[in-house]
MMTF fields as JSON, N, C-alpha, C and O atoms, coordinates in Angstrom:
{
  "mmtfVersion": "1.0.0",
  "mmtfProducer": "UNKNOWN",
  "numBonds": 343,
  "numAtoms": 344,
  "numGroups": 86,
  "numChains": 1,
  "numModels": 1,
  "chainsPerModel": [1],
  "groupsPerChain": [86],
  "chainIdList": ["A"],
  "bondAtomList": [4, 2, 8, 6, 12, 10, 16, 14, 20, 18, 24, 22, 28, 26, 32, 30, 36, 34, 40, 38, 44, 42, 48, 46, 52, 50, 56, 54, 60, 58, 64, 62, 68, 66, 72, 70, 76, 74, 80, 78, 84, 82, 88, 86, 92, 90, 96, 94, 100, 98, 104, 102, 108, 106, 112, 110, 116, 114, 120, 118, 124, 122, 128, 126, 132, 130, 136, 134, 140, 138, 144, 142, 148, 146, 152, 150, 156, 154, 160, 158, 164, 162, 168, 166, 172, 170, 176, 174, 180, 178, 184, 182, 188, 186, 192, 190, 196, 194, 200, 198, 204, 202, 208, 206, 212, 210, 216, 214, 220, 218, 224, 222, 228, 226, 232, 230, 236, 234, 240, 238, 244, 242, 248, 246, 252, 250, 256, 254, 260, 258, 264, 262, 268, 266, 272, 270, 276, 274, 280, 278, 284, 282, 288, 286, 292, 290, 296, 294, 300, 298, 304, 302, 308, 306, 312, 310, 316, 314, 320, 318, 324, 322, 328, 326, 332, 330, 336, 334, 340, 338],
  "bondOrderList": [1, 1, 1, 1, 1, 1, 1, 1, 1, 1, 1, 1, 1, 1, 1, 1, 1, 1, 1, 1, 1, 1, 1, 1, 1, 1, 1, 1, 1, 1, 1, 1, 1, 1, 1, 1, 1, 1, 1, 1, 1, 1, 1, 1, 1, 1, 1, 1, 1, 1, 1, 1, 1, 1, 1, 1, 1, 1, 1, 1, 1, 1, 1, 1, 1, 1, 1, 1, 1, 1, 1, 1, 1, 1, 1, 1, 1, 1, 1, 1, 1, 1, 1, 1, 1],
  "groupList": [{"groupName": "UNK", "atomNameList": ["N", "CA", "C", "O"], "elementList": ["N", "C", "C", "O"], "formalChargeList": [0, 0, 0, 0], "bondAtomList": [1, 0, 2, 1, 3, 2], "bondOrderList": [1, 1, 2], "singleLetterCode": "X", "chemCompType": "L-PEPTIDE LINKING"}],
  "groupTypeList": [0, 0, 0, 0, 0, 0, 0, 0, 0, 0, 0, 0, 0, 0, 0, 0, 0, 0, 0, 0, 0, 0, 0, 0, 0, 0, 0, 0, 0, 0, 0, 0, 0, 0, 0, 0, 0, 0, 0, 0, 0, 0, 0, 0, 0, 0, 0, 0, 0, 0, 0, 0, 0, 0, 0, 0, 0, 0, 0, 0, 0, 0, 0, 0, 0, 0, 0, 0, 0, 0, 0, 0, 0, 0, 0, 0, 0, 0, 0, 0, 0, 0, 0, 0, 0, 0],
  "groupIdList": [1, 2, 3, 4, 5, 6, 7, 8, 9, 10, 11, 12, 13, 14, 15, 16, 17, 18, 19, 20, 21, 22, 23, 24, 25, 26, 27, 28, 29, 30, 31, 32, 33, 34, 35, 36, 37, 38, 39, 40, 41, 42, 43, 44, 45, 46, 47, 48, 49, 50, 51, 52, 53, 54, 55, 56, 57, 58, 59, 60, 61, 62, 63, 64, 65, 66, 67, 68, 69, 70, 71, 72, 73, 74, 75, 76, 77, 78, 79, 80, 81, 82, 83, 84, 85, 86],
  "secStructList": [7, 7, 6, 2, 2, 2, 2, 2, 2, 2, 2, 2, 2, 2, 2, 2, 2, 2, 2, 2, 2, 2, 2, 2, 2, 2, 2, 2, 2, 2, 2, 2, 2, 2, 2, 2, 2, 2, 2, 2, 2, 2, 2, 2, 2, 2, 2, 2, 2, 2, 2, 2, 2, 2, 2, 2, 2, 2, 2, 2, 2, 2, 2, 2, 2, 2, 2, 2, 2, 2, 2, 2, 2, 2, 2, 6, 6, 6, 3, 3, 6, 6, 6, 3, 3, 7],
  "xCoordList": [75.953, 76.46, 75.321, 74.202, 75.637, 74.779, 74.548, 75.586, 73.436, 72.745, 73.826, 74.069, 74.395, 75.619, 76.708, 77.45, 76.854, 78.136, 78.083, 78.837, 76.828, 76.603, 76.589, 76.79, 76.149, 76.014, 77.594, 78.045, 78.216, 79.481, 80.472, 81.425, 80.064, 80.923, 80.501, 81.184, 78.919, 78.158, 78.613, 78.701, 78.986, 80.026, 81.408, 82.056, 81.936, 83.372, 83.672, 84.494, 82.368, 82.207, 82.349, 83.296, 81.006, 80.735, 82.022, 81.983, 82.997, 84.15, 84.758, 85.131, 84.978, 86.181, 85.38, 85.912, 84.612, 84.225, 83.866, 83.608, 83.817, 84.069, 85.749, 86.166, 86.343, 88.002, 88.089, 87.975, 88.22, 88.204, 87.844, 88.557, 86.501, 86.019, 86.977, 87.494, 87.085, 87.7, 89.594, 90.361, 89.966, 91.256, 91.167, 91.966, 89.975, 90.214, 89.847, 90.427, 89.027, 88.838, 90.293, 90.875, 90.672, 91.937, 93.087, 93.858, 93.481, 94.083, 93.628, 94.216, 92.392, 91.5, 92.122, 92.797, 91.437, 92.486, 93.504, 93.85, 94.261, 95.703, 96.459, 97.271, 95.645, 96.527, 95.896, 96.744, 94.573, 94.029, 94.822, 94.991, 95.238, 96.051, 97.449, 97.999, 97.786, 99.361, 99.222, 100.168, 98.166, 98.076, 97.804, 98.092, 97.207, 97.005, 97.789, 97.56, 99.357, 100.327, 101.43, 102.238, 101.185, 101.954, 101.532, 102.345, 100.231, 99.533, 100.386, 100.963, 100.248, 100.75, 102.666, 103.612, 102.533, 104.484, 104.76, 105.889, 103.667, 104.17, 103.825, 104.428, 103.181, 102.218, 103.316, 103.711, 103.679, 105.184, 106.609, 107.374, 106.768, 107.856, 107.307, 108.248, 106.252, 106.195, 106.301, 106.69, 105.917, 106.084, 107.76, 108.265, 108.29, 109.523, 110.005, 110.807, 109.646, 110.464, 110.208, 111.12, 108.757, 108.369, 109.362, 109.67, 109.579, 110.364, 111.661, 112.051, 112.338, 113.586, 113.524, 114.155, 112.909, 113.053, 112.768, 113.367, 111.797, 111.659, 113.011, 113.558, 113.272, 114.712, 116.195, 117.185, 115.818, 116.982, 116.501, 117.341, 115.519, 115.178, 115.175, 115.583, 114.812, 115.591, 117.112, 117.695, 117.452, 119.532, 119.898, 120.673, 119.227, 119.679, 119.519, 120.225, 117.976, 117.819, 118.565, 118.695, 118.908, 119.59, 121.537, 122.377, 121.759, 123.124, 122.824, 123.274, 122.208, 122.02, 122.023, 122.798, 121.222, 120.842, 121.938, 122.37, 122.542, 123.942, 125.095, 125.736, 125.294, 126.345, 125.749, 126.477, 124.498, 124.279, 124.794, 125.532, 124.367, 124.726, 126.049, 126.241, 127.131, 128.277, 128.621, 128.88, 128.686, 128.993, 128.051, 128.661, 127.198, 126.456, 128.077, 128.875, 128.042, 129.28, 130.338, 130.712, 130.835, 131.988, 131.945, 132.771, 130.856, 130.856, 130.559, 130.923, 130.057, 129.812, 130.837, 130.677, 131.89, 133.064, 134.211, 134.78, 134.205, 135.191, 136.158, 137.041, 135.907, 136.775, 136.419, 135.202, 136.864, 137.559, 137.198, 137.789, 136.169, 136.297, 137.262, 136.928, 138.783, 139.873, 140.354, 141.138, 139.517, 139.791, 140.986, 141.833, 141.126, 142.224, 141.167, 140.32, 141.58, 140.904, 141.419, 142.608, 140.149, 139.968, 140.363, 140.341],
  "yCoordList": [-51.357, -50.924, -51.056, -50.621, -51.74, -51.772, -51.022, -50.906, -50.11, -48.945, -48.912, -47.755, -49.56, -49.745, -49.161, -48.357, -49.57, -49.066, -47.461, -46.594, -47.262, -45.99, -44.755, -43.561, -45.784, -44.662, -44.49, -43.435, -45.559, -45.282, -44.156, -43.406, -44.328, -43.579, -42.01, -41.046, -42.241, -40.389, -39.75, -38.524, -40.722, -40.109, -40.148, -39.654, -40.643, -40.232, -39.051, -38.213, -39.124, -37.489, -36.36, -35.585, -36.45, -35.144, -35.333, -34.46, -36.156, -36.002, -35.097, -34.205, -35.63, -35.049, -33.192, -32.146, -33.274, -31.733, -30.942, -29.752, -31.446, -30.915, -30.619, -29.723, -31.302, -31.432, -30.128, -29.03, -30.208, -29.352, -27.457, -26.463, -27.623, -26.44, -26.055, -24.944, -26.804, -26.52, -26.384, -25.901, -26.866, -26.451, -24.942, -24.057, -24.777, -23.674, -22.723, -21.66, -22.686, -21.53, -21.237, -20.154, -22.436, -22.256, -21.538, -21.103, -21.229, -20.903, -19.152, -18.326, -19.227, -17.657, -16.707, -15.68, -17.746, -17.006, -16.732, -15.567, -17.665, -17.421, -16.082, -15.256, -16.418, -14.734, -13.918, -13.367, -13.66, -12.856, -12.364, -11.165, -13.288, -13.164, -12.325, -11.431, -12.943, -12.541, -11.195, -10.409, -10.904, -9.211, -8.528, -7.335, -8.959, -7.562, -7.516, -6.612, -8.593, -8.875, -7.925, -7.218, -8.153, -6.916, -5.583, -4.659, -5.399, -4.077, -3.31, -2.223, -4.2, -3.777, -3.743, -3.156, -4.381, -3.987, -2.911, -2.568, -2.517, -0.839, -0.109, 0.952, -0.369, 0.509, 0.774, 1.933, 0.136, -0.323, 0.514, 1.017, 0.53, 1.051, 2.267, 3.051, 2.913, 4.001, 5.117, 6.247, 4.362, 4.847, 5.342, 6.45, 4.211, 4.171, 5.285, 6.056, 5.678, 6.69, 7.449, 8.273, 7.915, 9.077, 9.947, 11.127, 8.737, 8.535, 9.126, 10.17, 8.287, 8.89, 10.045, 10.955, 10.212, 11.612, 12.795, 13.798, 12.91, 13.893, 13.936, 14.89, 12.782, 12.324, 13.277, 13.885, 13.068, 13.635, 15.444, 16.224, 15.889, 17.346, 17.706, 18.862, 17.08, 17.351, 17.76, 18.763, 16.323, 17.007, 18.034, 18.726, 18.343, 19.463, 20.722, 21.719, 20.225, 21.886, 22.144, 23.317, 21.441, 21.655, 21.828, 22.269, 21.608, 21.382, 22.964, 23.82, 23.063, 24.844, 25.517, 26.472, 25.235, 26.042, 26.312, 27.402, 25.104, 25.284, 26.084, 26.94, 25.877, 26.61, 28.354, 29.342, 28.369, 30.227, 30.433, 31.367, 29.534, 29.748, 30.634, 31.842, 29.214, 29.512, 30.838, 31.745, 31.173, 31.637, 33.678, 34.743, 33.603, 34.639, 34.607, 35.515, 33.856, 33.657, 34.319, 35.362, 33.707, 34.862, 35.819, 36.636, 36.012, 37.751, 38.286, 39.461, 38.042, 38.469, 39.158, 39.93, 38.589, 38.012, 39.453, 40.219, 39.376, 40.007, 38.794, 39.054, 37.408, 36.501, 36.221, 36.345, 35.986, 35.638, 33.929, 33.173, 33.3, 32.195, 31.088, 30.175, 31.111, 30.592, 30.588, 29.807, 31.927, 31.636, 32.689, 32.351, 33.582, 34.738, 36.448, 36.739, 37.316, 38.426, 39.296, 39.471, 39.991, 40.977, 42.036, 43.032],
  "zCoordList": [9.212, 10.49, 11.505, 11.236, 12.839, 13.564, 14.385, 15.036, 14.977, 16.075, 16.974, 17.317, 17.365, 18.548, 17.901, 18.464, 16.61, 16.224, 15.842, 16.285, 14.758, 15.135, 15.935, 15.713, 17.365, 18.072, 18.642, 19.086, 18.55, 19.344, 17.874, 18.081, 17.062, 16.021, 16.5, 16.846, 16.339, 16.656, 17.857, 17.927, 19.065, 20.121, 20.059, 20.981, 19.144, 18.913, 18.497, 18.865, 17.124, 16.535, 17.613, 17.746, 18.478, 19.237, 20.336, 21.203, 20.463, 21.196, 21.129, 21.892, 19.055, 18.761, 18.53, 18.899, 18.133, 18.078, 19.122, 18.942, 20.174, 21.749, 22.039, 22.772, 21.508, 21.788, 20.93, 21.476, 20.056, 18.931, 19.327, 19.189, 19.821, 20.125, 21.487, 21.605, 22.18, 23.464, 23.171, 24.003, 21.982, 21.866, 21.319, 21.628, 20.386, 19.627, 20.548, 20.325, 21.605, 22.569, 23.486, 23.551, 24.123, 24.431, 23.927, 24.783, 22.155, 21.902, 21.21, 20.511, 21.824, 22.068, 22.785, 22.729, 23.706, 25.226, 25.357, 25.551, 25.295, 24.732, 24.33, 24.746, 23.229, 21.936, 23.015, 23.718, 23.381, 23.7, 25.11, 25.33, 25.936, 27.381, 27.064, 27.707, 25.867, 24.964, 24.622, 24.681, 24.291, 23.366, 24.524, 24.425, 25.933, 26.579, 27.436, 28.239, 27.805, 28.118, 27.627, 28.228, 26.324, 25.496, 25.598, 25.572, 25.721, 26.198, 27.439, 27.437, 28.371, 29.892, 29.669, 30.195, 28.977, 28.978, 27.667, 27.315, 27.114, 26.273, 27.441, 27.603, 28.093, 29.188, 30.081, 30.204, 30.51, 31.521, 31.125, 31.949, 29.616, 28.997, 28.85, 28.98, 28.64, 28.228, 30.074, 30.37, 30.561, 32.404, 32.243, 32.423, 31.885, 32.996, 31.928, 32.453, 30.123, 29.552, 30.038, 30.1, 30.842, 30.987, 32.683, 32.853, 33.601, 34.204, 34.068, 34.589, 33.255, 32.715, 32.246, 32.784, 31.368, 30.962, 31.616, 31.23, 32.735, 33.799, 34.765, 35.317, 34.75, 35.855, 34.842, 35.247, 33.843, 33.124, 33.051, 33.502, 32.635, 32.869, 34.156, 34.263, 35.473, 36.207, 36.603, 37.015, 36.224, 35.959, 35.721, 36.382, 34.435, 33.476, 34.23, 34.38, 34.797, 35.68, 37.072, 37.42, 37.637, 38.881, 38.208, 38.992, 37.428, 36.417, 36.406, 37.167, 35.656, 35.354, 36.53, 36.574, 37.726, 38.67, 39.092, 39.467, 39.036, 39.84, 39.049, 39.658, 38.034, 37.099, 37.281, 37.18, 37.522, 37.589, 39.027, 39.342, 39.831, 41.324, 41.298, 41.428, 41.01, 40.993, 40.303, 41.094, 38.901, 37.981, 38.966, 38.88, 39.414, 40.3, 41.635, 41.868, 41.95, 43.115, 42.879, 43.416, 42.06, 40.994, 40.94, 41.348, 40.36, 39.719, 40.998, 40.936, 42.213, 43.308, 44.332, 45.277, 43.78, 44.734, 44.395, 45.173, 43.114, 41.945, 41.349, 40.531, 41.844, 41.173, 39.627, 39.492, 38.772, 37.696, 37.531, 38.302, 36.461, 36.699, 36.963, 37.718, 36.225, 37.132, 38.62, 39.16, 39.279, 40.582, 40.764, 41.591, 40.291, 40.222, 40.238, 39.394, 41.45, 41.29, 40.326, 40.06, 39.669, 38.499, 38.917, 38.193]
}
């Protein structure tokens, strides 16, 4: 093999192992972009349960507030929860 050919083989080499390194970092990044992608959308879901679920204990408490309201109204009144005096 002649010095020429050599050397053109020894730069094919360091091509391909430049290609190589640079695919395998690429697919570094990648997962790595992917996993903290997934990070931010548990992050995201766990907001919006926390969300909901204050939104729903809310309900509940103004549901209540209101059923004593009323139910205080009544007995206030002398009505009868049907709406007929006692």
């Amino acid at each position: 093999m002649s010095t020429e050919e050599q050397a053109r083989e020894r730069m094919a080499q360091q091509r391909q192992q430049s290609e190589h390194l640079q695919e395998s970092m690429l697919r570094r990044v990648e997962a790595e972009a992917a996993h903290i992608g997934d990070l931010s959308t548990e992050e995201q879901a766990r907001q919006e349960m926390a969300q909901q679920r204050h939104h729903n204990q809310h309900l509940q408490e103004s549901m209540l507030s209101r059923s004593e309201t009323e139910v205080g109204m009544h007995n206030d009144t002398g009505e009868s929860p049907q709406g007929q005096q006692s």
